[in-house]
C-alpha positions as a Python dict, from the first residue, in 0.01 Angstrom:
ca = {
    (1, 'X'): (0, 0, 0),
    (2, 'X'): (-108, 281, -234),
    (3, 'X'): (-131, 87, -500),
    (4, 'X'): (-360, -147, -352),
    (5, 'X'): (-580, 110, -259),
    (6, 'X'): (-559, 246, -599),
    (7, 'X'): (-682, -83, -772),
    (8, 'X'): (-905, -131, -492),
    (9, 'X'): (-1083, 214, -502),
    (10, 'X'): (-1118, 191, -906),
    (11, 'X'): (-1246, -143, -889),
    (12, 'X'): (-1541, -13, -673),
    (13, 'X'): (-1590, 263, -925),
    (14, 'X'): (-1617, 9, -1203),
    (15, 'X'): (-1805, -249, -1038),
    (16, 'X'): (-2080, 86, -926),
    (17, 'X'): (-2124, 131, -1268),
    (18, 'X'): (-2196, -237, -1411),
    (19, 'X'): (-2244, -623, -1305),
    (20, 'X'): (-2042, -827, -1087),
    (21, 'X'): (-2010, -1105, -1318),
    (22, 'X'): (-1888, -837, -1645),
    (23, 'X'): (-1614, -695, -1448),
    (24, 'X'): (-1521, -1055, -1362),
    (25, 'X'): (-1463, -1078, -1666),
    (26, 'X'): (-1224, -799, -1731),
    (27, 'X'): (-1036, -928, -1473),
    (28, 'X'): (-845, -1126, -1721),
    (29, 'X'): (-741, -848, -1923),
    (30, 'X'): (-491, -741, -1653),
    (31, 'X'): (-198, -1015, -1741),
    (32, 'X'): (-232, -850, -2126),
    (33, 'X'): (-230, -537, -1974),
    (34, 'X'): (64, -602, -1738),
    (35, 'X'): (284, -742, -2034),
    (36, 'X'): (365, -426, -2236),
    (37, 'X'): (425, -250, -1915),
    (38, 'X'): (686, -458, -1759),
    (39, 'X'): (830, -442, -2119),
    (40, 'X'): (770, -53, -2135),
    (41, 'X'): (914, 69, -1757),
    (42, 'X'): (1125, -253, -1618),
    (43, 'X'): (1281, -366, -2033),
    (44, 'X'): (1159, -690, -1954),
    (45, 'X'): (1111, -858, -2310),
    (46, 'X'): (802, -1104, -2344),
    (47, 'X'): (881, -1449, -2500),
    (48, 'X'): (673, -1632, -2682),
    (49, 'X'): (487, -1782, -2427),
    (50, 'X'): (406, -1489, -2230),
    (51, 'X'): (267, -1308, -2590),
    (52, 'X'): (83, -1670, -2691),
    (53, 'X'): (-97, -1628, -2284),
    (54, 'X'): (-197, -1285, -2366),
    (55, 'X'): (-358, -1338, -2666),
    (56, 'X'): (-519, -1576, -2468),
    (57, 'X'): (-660, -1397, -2236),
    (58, 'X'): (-813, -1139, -2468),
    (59, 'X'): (-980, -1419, -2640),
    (60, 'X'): (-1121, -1520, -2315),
    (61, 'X'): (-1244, -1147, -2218),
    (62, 'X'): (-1411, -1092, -2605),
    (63, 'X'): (-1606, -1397, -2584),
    (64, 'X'): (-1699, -1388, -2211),
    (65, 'X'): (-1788, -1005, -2293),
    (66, 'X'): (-1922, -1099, -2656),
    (67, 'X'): (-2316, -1145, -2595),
    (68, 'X'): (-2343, -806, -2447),
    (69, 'X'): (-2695, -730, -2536),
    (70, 'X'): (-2896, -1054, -2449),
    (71, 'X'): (-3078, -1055, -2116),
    (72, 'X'): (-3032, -1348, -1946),
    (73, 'X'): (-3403, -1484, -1859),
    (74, 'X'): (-3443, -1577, -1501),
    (75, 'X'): (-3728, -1830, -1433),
    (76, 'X'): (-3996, -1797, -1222),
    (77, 'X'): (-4139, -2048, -1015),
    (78, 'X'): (-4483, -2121, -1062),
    (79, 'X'): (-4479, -2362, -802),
    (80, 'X'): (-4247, -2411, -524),
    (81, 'X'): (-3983, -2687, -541),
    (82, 'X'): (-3790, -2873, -271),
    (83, 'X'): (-3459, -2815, -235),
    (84, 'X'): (-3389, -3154, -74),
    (85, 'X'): (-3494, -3282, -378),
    (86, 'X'): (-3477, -3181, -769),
    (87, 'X'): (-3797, -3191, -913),
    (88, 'X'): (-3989, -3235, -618),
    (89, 'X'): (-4288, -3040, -585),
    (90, 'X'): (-4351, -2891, -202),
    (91, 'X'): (-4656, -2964, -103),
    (92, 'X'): (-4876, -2617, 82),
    (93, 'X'): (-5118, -2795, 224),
    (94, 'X'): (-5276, -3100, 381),
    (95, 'X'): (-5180, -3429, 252),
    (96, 'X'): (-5325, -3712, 124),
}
């Protein structure tokens, strides 16, 4: 149970500090993380495989975490659309 609490209590730091969607990300640096210590405390010797999945998911994190300066732009709406339909423009007043 500690260590639940642990992971749970630092992932509240981290997520304080930053966006919800950039610590999602990071969340795939824990099975690269998790490798060398199983190997390092338990002698549990990655294969091939399990180094090739790694790799793979630092390649994931860099590019997922690679456009860290650009602002996403968020659109405003100059005019109000209908949800029941895309593209639809709600109309505010009386009708024709």
């Amino acid at each position: 149970m500690f260590p639940t609490a642990l992971a749970f209590a630092t992932w509240a730091y981290a997520l304080a500090r930053t966006t919800a969607g950039r610590m999602g990300a990071t969340t795939y640096a824990v099975p690269a993380l998790v490798v060398p210590m199983s190997w390092l405390f338990l002698d549990e010797v990655p294969g091939a495989v399990t180094l090739l999945g790694g790799a793979g998911c630092l390649a994931g994190v860099a590019m997922a975490r690679g456009r860290a300066g650009e602002a996403v732009p968020t659109p405003s709406p100059a005019t109000p659309r209908c949800p029941a339909t895309p593209g639809a423009v709600r109309r505010t007043g009386p009708g024709p």
